[in-house]
C-alpha positions in Angstrom: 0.0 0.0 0.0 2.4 2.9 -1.3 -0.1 5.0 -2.8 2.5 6.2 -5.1 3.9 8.1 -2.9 7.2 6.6 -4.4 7.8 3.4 -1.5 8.0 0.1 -2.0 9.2 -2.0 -5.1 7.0 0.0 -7.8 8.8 3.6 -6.5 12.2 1.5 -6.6 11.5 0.2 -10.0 10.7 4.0 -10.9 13.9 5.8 -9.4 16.0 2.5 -11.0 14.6 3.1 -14.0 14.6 7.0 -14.4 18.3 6.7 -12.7 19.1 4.5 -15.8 17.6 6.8 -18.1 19.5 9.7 -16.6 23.3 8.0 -16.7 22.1 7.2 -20.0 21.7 10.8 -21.4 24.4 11.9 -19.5 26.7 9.6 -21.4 25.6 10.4 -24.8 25.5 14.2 -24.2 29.1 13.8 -23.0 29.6 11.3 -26.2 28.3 14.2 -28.0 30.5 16.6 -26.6 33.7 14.7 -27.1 33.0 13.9 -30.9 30.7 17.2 -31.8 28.3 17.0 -34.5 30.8 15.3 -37.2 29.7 12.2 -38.6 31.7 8.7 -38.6 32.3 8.9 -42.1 34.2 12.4 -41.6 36.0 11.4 -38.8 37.0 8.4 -40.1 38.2 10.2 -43.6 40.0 13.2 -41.6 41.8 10.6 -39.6 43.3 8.1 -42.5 43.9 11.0 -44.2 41.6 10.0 -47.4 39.8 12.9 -47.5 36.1 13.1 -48.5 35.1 10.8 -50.7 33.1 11.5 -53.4 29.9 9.2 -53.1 27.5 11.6 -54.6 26.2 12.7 -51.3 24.8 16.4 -50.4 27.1 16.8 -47.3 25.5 18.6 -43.8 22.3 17.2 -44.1 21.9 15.5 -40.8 21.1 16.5 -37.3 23.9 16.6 -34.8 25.9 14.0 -36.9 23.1 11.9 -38.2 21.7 11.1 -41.5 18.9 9.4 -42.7 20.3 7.4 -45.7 17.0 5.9 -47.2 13.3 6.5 -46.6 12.1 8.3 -43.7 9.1 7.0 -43.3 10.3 3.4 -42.7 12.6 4.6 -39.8 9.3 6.8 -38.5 7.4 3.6 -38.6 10.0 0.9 -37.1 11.1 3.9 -34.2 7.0 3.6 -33.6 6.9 0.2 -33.4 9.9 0.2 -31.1 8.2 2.7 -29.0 5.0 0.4 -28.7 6.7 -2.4 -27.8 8.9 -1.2 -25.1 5.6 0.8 -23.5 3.6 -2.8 -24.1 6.4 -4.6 -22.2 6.6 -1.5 -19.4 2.9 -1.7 -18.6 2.8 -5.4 -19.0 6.1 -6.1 -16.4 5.0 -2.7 -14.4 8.6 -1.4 -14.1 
């Protein structure tokens, strides 16, 4: 009888879980911040010493390093479905 005031396994499973999801951001913000917003491709080029290569590509299309290489709406649609199933499973196992 916690009354969601936050004791008792279900408020542990919460503060695990939002803990989690905290160390979690602050790790890729910090990944973020080491690397910057250059892509692996670039990085990779810049340090063999290759250069670009010449793939036909518009560069600086992506968001903080990421491009969508393909059809949007097929990543839209599996992210949804991702998103779904890990709510189906949190409701279901009541984490």
């Amino acid at each position: 009888m916690s009354g969601g005031t936050g004791a008792g396994p279900e408020g542990r499973g919460r503060l695990v879980f939002i803990g989690l999801v905290l160390i979690a951001g602050i790790v890729a913000l910090l990944a973020y911040a080491a690397t910057g917003p250059v892509g692996i491709e670039d990085r990779f080029a810049s340090a063999t010493g290759t250069g670009p290569h010449d793939t036909g590509e518009e560069g600086g299309s992506g968001v903080a390093g990421f491009t969508l290489e393909g059809q949007p709406i097929l990543y839209s649609a599996v992210l949804l479905l991702l998103i779904i199933g890990c709510f189906a499973l949190y409701r279901k196992y009541a984490l």
